[in-house]
C-alpha positions in Angstrom: 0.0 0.0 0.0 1.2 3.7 -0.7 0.9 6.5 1.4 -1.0 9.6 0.0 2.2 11.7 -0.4 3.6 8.1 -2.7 0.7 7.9 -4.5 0.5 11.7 -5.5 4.1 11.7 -6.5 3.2 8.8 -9.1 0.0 10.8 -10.7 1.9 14.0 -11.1 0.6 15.7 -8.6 1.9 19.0 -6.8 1.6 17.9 -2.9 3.0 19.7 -0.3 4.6 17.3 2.3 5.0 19.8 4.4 1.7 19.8 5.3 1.4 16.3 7.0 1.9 15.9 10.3 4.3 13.1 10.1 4.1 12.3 14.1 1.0 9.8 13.5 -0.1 7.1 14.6 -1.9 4.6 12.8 -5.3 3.9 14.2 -8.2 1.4 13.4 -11.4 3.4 12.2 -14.9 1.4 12.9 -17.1 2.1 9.8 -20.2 0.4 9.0 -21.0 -1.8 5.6 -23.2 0.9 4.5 -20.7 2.9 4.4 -18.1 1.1 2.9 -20.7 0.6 -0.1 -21.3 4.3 -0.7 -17.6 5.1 -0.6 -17.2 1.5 -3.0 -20.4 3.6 -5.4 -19.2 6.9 -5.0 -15.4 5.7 -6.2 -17.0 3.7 -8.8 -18.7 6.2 -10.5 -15.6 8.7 -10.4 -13.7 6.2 -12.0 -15.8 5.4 -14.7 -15.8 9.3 -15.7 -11.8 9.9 -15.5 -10.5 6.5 -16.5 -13.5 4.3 -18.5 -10.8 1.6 -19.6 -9.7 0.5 -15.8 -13.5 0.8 -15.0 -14.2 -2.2 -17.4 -11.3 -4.6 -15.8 
């Protein structure tokens, strides 16, 4: 898995580091199903706009 700052560096994107607070810690975050499937939709149909060939795999 990539961190955010990784994964912005690989799509080009301008991301200032400096604005992390890089003394984390990493933490479990309860969510419900319901949930998960809106984010799972919401993704979906972003994906399908900007990239319509990785939607189809």
């Amino acid at each position: 898995m990539t961190s955010v700052f990784e994964e912005s560096i690989l799509r080009d994107y301008n991301f200032d580091k400096e604005k992390i607070n890089w003394n984390f810690s990493p933490t479990i975050l309860p969510v419900t199903m319901g949930q998960i499937e809106y984010e799972r939709s919401h993704l979906l149909k972003k994906l399908k706009t900007r990239d319509p060939l990785r939607f189809k795999n």
